[in-house]
N, C-alpha and C positions, 0 to 999 in steps of 0.2 A: 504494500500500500504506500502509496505519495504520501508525503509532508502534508500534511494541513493548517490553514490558516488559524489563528484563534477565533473562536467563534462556539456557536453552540452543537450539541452533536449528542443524537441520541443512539446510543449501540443496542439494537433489539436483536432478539433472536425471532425466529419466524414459527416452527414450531412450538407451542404452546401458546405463544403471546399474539400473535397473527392465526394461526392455525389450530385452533385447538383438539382435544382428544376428545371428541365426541363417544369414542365407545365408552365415557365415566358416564355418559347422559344417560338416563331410561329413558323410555320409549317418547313419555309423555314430553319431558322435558325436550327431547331431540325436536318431538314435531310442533311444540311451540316455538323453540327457536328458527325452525325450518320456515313456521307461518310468519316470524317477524323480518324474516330476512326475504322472504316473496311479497313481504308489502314493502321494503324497503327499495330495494333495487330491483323485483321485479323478477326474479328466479330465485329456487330455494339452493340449497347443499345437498337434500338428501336423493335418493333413489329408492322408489317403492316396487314392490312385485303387482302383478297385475290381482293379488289380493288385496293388496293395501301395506306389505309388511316393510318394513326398514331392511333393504336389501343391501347399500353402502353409501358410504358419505364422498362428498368429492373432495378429491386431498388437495382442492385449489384456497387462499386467502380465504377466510371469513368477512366476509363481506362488514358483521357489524364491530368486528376487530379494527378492518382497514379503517372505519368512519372515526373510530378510537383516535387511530394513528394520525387520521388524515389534523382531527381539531388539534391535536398537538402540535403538528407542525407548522396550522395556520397561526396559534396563540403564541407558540414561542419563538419561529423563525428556526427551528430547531434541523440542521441536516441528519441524514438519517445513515448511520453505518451498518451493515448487516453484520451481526456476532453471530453466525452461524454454519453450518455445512452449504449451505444452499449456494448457488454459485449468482455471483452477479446479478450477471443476463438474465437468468431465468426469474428473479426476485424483481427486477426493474419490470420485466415484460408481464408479473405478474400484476405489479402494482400498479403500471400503467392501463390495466384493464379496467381499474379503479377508477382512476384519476390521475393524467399525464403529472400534475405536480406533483404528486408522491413521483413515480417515477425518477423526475428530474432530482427530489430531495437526496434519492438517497449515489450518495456522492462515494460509497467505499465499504470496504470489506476487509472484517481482522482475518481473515484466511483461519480463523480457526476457534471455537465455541467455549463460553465460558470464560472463565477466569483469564485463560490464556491467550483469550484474543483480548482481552481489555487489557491484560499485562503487555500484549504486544502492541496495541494500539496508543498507548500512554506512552511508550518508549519510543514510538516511531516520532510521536507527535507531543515532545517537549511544551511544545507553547501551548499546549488544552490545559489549561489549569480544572481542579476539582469541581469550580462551578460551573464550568463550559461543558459535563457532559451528564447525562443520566443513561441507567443500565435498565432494560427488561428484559428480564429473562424468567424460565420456570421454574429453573435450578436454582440452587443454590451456591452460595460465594463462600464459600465459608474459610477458605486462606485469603479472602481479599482482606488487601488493608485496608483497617479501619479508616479511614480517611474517606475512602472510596465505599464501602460499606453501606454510608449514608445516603448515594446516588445511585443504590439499586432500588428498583421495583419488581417485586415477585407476580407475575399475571401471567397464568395457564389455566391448568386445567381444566374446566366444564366451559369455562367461559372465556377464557383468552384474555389481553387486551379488555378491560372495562372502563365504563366512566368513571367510574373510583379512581381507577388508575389513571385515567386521564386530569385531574384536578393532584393527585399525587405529583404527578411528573411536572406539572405546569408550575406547581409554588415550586421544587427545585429549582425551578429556573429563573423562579421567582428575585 
């Protein structure tokens, strides 16, 4: 990854915070969220059998994750780094199905998940001081330094990315 300017920069993982693990949902819970995301943007996540059953989920964004991601990035001006497996292209070309300015936000990639892509991305990039970034991930940090400790957020499983988290990460940057 290039040098980066100072500025602000949020390093998300994708699975659990963007994509969540919907096999935690029941049935019921899956197809309320399925009905709020076909009122939202107009198609759901899930797949049914011609009975009606929950056949599989689609392993694209979470639609009300991305809306998550998108008001953070309108509110804090926030760039966006992938801290995950996922490669690039494939994260941009998602996001951009979303909304081209996610897309353009997200500016990089620690090439590697957790602790050690935010150890790597901190050392790449001297001039990010502690309040230029925030972390979400599903995992946990737990050799990060306390310093840095502060500017994670925990957002996975049932529900990804939420508005909690979204008012969380915003006073960060507060």
């Amino acid at each position: 990854m290039e040098r980066l300017a100072r500025g602000r920069y949020l390093l998300v993982d994708v699975d659990g915070p963007l994509n969540p693990y919907y096999g935690f949902l029941s049935e019921t819970e899956a197809r309320v969220r399925d009905k709020r995301t076909r009122e939202r943007i107009g198609r759901g996540f899930l797949r049914f059998s011609p009975e009606g059953k929950i056949v599989r989920f689609d392993q694209t964004l979470d639609p009300l994750c991305v809306d998550c991601l998108k008001e953070v990035v309108d509110a804090t001006g926030a760039q966006l780094i992938a801290n995950t497996a996922w490669w690039l292209e494939d994260l941009r070309n998602a996001l951009a199905e979303f909304d081209p300015g996610l897309a353009k936000a997200l500016v990089g990639r620690t090439g590697s998940k957790c602790e050690n892509g935010v150890r790597r991305f901190l050392e790449t990039n001297p001039s990010v001081c502690p309040e230029d970034f925030a972390i979400v991930d599903d995992e946990g940090f737990d050799d990060l330094n306390y310093e840095y400790r502060s500017r994670f957020i925990r957002a996975g499983g049932k529900t990804g990315l939420s508005p909690e988290h979204v008012l969380q990460i915003i006073v960060l940057f507060a």
